[in-house]
C-alpha positions as CSV (number, residue, x, y, z in Angstrom):
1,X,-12.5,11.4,-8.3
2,X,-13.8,11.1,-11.8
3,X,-14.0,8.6,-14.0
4,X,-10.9,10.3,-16.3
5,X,-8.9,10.8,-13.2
6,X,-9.6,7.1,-12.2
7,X,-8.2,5.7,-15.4
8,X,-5.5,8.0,-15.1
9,X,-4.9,6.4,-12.1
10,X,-5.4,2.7,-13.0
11,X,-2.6,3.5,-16.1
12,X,-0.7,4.4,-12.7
13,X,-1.1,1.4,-11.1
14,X,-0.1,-0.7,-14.1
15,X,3.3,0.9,-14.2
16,X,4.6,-0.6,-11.6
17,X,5.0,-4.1,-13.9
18,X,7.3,-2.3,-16.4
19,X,9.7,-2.7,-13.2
20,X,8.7,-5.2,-11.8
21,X,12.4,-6.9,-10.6
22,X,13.5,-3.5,-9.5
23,X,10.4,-2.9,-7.6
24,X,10.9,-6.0,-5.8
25,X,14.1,-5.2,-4.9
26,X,13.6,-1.9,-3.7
27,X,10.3,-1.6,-1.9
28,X,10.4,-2.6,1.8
29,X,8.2,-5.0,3.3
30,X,6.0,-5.3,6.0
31,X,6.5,-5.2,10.0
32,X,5.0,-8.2,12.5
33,X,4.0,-5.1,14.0
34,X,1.8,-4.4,11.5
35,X,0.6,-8.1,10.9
36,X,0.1,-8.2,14.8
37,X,-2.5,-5.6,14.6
38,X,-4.3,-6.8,12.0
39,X,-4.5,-10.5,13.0
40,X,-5.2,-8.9,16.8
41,X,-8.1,-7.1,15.1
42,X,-9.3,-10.0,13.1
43,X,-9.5,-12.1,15.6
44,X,-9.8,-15.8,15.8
45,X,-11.9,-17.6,13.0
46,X,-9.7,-16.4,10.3
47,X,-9.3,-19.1,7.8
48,X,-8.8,-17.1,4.3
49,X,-7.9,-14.1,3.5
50,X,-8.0,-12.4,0.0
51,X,-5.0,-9.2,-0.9
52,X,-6.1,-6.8,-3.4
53,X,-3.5,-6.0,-5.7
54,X,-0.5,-7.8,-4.2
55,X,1.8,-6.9,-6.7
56,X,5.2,-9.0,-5.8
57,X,4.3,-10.3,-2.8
58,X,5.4,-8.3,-0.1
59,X,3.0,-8.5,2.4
60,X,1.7,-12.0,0.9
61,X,4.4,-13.1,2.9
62,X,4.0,-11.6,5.4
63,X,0.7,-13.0,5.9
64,X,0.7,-16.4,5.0
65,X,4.0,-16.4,6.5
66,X,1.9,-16.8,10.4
67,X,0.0,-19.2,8.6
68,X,-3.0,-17.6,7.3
69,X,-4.4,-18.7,3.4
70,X,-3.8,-15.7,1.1
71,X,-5.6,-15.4,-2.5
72,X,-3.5,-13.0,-4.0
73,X,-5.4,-11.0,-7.0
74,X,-2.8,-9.4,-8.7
75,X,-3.6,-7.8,-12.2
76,X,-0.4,-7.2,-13.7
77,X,1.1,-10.4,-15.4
78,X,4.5,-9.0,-15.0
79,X,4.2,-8.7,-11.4
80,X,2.3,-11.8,-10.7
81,X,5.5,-13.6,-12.3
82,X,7.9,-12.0,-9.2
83,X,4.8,-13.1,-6.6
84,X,4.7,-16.8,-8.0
85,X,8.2,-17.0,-7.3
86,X,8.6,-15.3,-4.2
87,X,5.3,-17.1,-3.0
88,X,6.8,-20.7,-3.9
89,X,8.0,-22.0,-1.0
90,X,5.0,-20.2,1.1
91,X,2.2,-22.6,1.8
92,X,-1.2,-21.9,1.3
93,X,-1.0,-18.9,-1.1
94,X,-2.9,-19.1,-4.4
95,X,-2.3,-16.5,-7.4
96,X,-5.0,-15.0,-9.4
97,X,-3.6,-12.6,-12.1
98,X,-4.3,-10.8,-15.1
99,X,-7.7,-9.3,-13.7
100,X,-8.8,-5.7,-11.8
101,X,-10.3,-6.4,-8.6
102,X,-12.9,-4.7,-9.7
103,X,-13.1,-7.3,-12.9
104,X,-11.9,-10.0,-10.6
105,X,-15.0,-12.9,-9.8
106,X,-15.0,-14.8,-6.1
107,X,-16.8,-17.2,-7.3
108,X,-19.4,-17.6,-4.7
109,X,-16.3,-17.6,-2.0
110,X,-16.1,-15.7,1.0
111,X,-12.8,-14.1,3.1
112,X,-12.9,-13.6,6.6
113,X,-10.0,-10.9,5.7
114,X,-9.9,-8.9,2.9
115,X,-6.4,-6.9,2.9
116,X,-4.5,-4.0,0.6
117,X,-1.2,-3.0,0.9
118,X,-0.7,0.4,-1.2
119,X,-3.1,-0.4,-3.5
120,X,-6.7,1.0,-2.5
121,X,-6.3,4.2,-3.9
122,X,-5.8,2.9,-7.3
123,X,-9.3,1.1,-7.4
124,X,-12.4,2.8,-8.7
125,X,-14.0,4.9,-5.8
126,X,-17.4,4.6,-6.9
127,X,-17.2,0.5,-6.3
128,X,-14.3,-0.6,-4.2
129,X,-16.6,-0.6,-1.0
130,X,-19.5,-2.4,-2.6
131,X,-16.6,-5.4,-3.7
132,X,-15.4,-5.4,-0.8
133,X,-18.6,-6.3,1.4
134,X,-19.7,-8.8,-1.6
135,X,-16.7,-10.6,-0.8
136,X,-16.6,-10.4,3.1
137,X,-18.0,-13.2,5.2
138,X,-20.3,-11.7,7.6
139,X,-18.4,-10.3,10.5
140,X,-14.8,-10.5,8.3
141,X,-12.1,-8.1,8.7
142,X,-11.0,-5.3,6.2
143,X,-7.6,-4.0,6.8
144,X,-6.4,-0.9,3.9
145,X,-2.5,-0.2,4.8
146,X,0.5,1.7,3.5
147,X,4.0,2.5,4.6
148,X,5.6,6.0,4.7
149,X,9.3,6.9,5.6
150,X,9.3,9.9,6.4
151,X,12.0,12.1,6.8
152,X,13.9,13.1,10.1
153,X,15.8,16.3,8.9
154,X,13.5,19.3,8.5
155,X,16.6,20.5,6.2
156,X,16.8,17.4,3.9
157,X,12.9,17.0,4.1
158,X,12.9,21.1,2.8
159,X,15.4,20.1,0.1
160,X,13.8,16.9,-1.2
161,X,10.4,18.6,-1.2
162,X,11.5,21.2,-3.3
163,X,12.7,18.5,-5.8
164,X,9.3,16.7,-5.6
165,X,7.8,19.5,-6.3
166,X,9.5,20.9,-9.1
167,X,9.1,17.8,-10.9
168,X,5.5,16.4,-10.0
169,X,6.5,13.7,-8.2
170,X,4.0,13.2,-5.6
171,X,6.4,11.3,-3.1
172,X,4.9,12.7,-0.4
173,X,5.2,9.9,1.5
174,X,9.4,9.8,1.1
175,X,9.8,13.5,1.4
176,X,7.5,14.6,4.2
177,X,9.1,15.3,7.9
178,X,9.0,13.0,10.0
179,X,8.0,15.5,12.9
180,X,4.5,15.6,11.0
181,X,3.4,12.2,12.1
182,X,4.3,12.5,15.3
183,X,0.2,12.6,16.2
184,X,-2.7,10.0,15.3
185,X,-3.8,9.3,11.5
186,X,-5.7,12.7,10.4
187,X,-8.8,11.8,8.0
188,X,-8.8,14.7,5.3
189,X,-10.0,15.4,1.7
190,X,-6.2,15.9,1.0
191,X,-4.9,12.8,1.7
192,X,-7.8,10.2,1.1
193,X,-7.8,7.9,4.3
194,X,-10.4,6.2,3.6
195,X,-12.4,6.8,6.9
196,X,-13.7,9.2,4.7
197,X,-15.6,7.0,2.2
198,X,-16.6,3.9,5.0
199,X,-17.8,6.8,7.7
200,X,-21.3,6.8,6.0
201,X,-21.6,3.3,5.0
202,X,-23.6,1.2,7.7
203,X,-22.4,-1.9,6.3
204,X,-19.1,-1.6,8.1
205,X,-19.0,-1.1,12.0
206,X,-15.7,-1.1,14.5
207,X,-14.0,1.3,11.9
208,X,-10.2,2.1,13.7
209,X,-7.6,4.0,11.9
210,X,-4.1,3.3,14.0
211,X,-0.5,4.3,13.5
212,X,2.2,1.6,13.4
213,X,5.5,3.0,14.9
214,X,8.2,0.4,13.4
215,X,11.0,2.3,14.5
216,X,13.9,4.3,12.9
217,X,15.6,3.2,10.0
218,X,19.3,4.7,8.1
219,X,18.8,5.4,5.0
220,X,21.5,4.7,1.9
221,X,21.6,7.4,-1.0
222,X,21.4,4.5,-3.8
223,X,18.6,2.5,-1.7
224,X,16.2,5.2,-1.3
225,X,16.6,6.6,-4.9
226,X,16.2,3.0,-5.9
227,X,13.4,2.7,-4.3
228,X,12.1,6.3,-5.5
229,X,12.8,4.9,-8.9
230,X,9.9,2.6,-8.3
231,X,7.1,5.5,-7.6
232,X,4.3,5.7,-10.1
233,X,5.2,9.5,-10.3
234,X,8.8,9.0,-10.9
235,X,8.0,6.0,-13.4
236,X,5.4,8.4,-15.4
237,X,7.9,10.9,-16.3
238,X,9.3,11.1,-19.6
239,X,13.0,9.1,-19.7
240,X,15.1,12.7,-19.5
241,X,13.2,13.9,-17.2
242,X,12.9,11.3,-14.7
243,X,17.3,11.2,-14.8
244,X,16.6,14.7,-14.1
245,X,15.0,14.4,-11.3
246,X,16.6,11.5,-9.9
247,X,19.9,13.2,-10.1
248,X,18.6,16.6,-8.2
249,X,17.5,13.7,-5.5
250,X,20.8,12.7,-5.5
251,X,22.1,15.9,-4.9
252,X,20.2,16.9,-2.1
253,X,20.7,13.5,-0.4
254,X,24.7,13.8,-1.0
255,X,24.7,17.2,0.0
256,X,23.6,15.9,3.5
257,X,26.0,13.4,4.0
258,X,26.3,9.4,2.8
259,X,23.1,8.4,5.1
260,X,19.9,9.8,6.9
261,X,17.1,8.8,9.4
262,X,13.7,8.1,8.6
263,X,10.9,6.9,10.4
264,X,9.3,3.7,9.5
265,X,5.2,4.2,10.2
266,X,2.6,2.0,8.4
267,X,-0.9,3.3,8.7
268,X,-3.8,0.8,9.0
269,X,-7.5,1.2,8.4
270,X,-9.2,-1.4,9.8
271,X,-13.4,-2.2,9.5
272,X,-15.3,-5.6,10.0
273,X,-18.4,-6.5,7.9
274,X,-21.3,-5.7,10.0
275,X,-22.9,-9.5,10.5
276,X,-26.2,-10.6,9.2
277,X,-28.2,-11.1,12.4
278,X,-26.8,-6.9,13.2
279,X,-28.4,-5.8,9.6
280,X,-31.6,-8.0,10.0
């Protein structure tokens, strides 16, 4: 990635504050399936955790919700005002907005888990690795993460593809088949797992890419477009444009009846700080 293509991106990122409400409302949350694996992982010990970008608080929640202290960096004021509220009645979760994580300062503090949900690919490639270790306590836990619902029929998946296409979207992860993930996590240039960029770096041992299988889930016309609404790609596109493409979504969706399946499937990457005594 270059540097113009990271900006790019990090104007990406940002966008998601313009909605921030509707992005609450629509984007889905996180499994204890999910949580299960990473705490299993973890391991005992864990007394602080930090979440990269935690935008409204989804799985903030869903982490200090079993107890675990969350600092939640989120850099978008706009969203930070929907994780303060949703985080209120949550104990143990501090808030620290208005900062990159690259800009963001620890302060001499260290995390035995350091956590991102749908947000590493927006941080600065060249970096995000180094940040990462300087804030790790020796031996802590990174765990990257992102859900995908992939689509069931190959017919609606060929339909809604075509759209996303057409228009630029990049909702890759709302429009592929479902069929497709049917094997382990594939590491590739294409889609950026990043086993890719911690393969080579000796700082980081244990490295596990795993598959969460959630389950099934029926799909309403107006949710999913709401929550397509909310995608960076969909969000970027000029005003006419965007109803365009929202209302060929529709289209296809309708023309397939009132509902469809998807899978549920939240992929993990998980690595632990190699400890001092293992580097001396």
């Amino acid at each position: 990635m270059t540097d113009g293509e990271h900006r790019v991106g990090q104007q990406r990122a940002l966008v998601f504050g313009t909605t921030a409400e509707a992005y609450d409302a629509a984007r889905p949350g996180y499994s204890d399936l999910l949580v299960d694996t990473v705490l299993a992982y973890a391991g005992p010990g864990l007394r602080r955790a930090v979440e990269i970008g935690a935008g409204t608080g989804k799985a903030t929640v869903a982490f200090a919700g079993r107890g675990v202290p969350v600092l939640a960096v989120e850099p978008d004021p706009r969203m930070a005002e929907v994780l303060r509220r949703n985080t209120a009645d949550v104990p143990h979760v501090e808030v620290e907005a208005g900062l990159l994580f690259e800009q963001w300062q620890p302060g001499g503090r260290r995390f035995e888990l350091v956590y991102a949900a749908q947000a590493w690919h927006w941080l600065d490639p060249h970096t995000r690795r180094d940040r990462v270790h300087d804030v790790l306590a020796p031996g802590g836990t990174v765990a990257l993460f992102w859900n995908f619902a992939p689509v069931v029929d190959p017919d609606l998946h060929r339909a809604l593809q075509e759209t996303d296409e057409e228009f630029g979207t990049g909702l890759m992860r709302l429009t592929e088949l479902a069929a497709d993930y049917a094997g382990e996590i594939e590491s590739t240039v294409e889609n950026g797992w990043p086993a890719r960029d911690f393969a080579g770096d000796a700082r980081f041992t244990d490295q596990r890419s795993v598959r969460v299988r959630n389950g099934r889930v029926r799909q309403g016309v107006d949710a999913w477009l709401a929550r397509v609404a909310t995608q960076s790609g969909v969000q970027m596109l000029e005003p006419g444009r965007r109803e365009a493409c929202l209302a060929a979504l529709r289209a296809a969706l309708t023309a397939h009846g009132d509902g469809f399946d998807t899978e549920w499937i939240t992929d993990v990457f998980l690595a632990r700080r190699v400890p001092v005594e293992a580097l001396a």
